[in-house]
N, C-alpha and C positions, 0 to 999 in steps of 0.2 A: 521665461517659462509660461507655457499657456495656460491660462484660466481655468479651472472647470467650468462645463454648462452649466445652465441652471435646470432646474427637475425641467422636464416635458413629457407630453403626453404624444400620441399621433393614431391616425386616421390611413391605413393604407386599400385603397379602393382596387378591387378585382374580383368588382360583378358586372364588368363586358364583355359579350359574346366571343371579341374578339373578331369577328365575320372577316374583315378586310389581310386579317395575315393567317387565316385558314380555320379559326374556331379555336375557343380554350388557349390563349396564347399564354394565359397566367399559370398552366401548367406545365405548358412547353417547357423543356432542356434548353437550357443556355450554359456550356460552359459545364457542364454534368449537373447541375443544379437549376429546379423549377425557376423559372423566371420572378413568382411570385416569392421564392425566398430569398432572391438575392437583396430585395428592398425592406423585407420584414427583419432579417438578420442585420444588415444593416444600420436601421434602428437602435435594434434592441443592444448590437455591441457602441450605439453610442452611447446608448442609457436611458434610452426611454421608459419610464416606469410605467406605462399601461398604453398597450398596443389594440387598437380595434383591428380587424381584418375585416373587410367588407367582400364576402364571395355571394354570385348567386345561390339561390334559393335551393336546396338539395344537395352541395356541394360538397359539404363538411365533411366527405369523407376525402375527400383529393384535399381539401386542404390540410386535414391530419397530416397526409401522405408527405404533401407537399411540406411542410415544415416539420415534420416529425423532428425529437430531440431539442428543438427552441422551447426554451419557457416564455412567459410572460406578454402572451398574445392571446385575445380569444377573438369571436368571429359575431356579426354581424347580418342579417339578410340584405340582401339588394335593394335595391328599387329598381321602377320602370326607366328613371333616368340616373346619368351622374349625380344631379344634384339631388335626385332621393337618394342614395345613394352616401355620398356622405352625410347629409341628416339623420341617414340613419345610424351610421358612423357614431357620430355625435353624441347623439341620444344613448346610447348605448357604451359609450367611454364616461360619459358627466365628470364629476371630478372637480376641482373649485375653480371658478370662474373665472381668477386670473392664470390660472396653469397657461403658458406655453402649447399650440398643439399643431404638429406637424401634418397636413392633410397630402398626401403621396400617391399616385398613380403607380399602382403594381407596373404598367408595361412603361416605364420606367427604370429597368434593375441596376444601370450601374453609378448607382449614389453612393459618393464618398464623405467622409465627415467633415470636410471642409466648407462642402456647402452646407451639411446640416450645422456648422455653425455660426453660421454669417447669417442664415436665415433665423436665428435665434436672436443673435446682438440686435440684429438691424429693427428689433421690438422695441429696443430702451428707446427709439424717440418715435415710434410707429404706430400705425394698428395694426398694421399687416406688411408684410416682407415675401421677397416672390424672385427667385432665381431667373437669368433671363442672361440671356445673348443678344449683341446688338447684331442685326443683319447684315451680313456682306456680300449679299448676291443681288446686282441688279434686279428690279423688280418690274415686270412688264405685266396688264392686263389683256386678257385674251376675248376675243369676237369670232364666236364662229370659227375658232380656229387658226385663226390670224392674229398677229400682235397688236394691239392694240395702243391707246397711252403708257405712257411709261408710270412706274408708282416712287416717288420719293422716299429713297431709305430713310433719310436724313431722322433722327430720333426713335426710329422705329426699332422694337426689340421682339425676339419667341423667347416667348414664356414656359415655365416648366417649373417643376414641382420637384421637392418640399414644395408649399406653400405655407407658411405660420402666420399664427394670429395667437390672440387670448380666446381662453374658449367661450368669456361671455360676449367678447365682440364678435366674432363669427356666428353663436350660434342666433343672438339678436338680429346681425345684418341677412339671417335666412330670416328668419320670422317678419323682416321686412319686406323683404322681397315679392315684387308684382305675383300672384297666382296666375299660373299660364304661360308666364314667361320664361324661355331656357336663358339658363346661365352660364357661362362659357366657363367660365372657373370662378373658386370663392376669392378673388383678387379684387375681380369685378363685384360679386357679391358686398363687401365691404365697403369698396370705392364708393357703390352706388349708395349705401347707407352713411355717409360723407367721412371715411376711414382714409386715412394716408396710409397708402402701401408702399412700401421702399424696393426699388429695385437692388439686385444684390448680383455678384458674379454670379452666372453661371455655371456649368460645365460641358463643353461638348459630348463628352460620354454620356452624359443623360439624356441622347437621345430616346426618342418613345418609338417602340416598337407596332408599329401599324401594320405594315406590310411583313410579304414574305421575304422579301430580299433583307430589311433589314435585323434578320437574325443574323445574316454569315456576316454583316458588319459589325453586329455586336461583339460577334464572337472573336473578331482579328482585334475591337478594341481589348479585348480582357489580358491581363500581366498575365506572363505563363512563365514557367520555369523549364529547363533543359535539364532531363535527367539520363542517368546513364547506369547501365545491369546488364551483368555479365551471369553467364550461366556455364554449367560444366557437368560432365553425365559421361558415364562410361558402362560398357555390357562386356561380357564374356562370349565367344565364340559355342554355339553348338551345333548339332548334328539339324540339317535342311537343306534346302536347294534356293533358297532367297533371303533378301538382307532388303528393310525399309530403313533409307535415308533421305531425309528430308521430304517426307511424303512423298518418295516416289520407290517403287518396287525395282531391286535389281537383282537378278539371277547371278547366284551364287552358289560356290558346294557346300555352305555354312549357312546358320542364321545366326542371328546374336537374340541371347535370350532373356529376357523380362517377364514382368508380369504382364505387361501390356503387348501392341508389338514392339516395345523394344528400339525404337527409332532416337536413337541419340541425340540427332540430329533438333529434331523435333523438340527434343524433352531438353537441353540443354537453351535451346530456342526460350522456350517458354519460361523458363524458371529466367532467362534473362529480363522478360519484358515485364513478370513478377518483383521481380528485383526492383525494378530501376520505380518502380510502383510501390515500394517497401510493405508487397503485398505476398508477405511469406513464398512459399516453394512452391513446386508442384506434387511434394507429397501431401499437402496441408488440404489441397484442394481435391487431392485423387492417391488417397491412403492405398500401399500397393497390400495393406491389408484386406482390403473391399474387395470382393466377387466380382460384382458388377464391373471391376476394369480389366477382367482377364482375358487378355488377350483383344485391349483395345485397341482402336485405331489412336493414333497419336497425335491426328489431326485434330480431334476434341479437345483435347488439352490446349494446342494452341490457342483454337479459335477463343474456348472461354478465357483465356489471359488476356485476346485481344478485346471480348467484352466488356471485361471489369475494366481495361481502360477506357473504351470509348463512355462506360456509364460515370465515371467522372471527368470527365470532359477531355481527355487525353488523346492525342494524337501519336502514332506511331511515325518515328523518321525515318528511320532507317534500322536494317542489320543486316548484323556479318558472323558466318558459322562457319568455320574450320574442324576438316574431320579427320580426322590424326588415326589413321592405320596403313599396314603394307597392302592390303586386298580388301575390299576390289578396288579397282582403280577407278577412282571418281570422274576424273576429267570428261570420260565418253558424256557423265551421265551428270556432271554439274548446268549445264544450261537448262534441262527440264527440272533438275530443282530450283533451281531460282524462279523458271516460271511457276512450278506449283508453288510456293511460296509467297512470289507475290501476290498471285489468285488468291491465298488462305487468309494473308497480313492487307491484302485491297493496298496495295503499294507497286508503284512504277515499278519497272525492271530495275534500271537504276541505282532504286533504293536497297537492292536485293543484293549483296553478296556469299556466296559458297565456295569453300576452297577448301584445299585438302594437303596435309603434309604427311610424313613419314616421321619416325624417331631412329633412322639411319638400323634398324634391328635394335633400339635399345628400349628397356623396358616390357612391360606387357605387352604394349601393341607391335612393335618390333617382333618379339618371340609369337607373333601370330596369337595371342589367348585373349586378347581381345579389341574392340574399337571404343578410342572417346571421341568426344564432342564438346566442344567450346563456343561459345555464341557472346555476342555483345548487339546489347536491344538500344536504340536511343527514343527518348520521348518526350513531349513535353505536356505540363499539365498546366492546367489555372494555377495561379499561384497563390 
């Protein structure tokens, strides 16, 4: 049976510009969720009893934004550098001097409690504990361009954060610390105030987001799940000259009649990829009481069910919609709904299927009184 922690405190820093991965990367979407919440949540579901958040100067309202509904975090101003930066952390957590304190790089997000607990144990013979990976990439200096000497990996480890201490040895080994001098991290901050740091596993996930590329790495690292929703919608036959299926207009002596236009296709579509998101129907989201939808286009609908997915981090796979009547005959006109579909869902051809059956004359659709629609959405989310 595992241990509980012991209390801790933590320090999570995200007051850098960010410049090098395009500005503000601790607000950035990762995963449908701020970058800077994936490491503050984290925390907090380990158990940290007092969270600083360090954002620049004027921020607080993106940070509300960005952690809305967490308790048990407040926020801190920046400094000109990292190390004001968590100083200011610091000073602003206090707390008794032996507390445990985890000091965290927001562009850092995907920290798991494994490592936050190894960086805690590895305190009982320590002053400081510091997650880290040993290098496995040949290492060469460059001239001008050219290769240079080679660098001996042999003991060489990247560092990465948590990084833990007591909060009177850390906040003492800054008050030691040269004026003037940069600090590469409070590891070295300690070290150099004559503190043993422990090295501890690290995680590869915890890569640090720097650049632009390494968002769509992060995002292939995060656990997703494969869900699946089905939808189903059906209209009655009335007096017109066109019929909308599947966002495309086809001439007909009928329309089928709704409060909207009417597109089964469409509306069966979206209540699937609602579904498979156990993100209610499409009447939840477009009451066929409301004004405002009469005689909508149907295409609305889709688009915003495909919204709400991508705003939680959610990718669409694929779908497949079956239009079950005698008239009109789909087939001419299945190929350009698949392509308007996949134009609407931003999916391959491919991923697009349309197809159409009969009930041989039985039931409604058979008796001509009306057309359904059946869909199945596939997606998958963060998990």
């Amino acid at each position: 049976m595992t241990s509980p922690l012991p209390a801790f405190a933590a320090v999570v820093v995200a007051a850098g510009s960010g410049s090098r991965a395009g500005g503000g990367k601790q607000w950035r979407l990762l995963g449908g969720r701020p970058v800077l919440r994936w490491s503050v949540q984290a925390l907090l579901e380990a158990g940290a009893e007092d969270l600083v958040v360090v954002i620049p100067a004027g921020a607080e309202a993106g940070a509300g934004e960005a952690l809305a509904g967490l308790t048990g975090w407040r926020i801190a101003a920046g400094g000109a550098t990292r190390a004001d930066s968590v100083r200011s952390g610091l000073e602003a957590l206090g707390g008794p001097p032996a507390r445990p304190v985890l000091i965290h790089d927001a562009a850092r997000p995907l920290l798991t409690p494994p490592v936050i607990r190894r960086v805690l144990e590895a305190l009982s013979d320590a002053e400081g504990a510091l997650p880290a990976l040993p290098v496995a990439d040949s290492l060469r200096r460059g001239d001008d361009g050219l290769m240079a000497d080679p660098v001996e990996r042999e003991g060489l480890w990247r560092a990465q954060t948590p990084q833990a201490f007591r909060h009177a040895t850390i906040t003492a080994a800054y008050a030691a610390w040269p004026a003037g001098e940069a600090a590469t991290d409070e590891a070295t901050v300690v070290q150099r105030a004559g503190g043993r740091v422990r090295l501890v596993d690290g995680d590869p996930r915890l890569m640090k987001l720097t650049f632009p590329e390494d968002f769509a790495m992060a995002e292939a690292l995060i656990p997703r799940q494969t869900r699946v929703g089905q939808g189903f919608d059906a209209h009655r036959w009335g007096p017109g000259s066109s019929v909308w299926l599947c966002g495309v207009e086809i001439a007909h002596d009928q329309t089928l009649i709704g409060h909207s236009d009417a597109d089964a296709g469409l509306h069966a579509l979206t209540d699937a990829i609602l579904g498979a998101m156990g993100d209610g129907d499409i009447g939840d989201h477009f009451p066929p009481t409301d004004p405002q939808w009469k005689g909508a286009s149907s295409d609305r609908f889709l688009v915003h069910a495909v919204e709400r997915l991508h705003a939680r981090g959610g990718r669409l796979v694929n779908v497949d919609v079956t239009l079950i009547c005698e008239r009109p005959k789909v087939k001419p006109h299945r190929q350009a709904m698949r392509e308007r579909l996949a134009g609407l869902l931003s999916l391959p051809l491919d991923a697009v299927s349309v197809k159409a059956t009969t009930t041989e004359a039985m039931g409604f659709t058979g008796r001509g009184e009306g057309l359904a629609a059946q869909a199945v959405a596939t997606i998958d989310l963060p998990a």
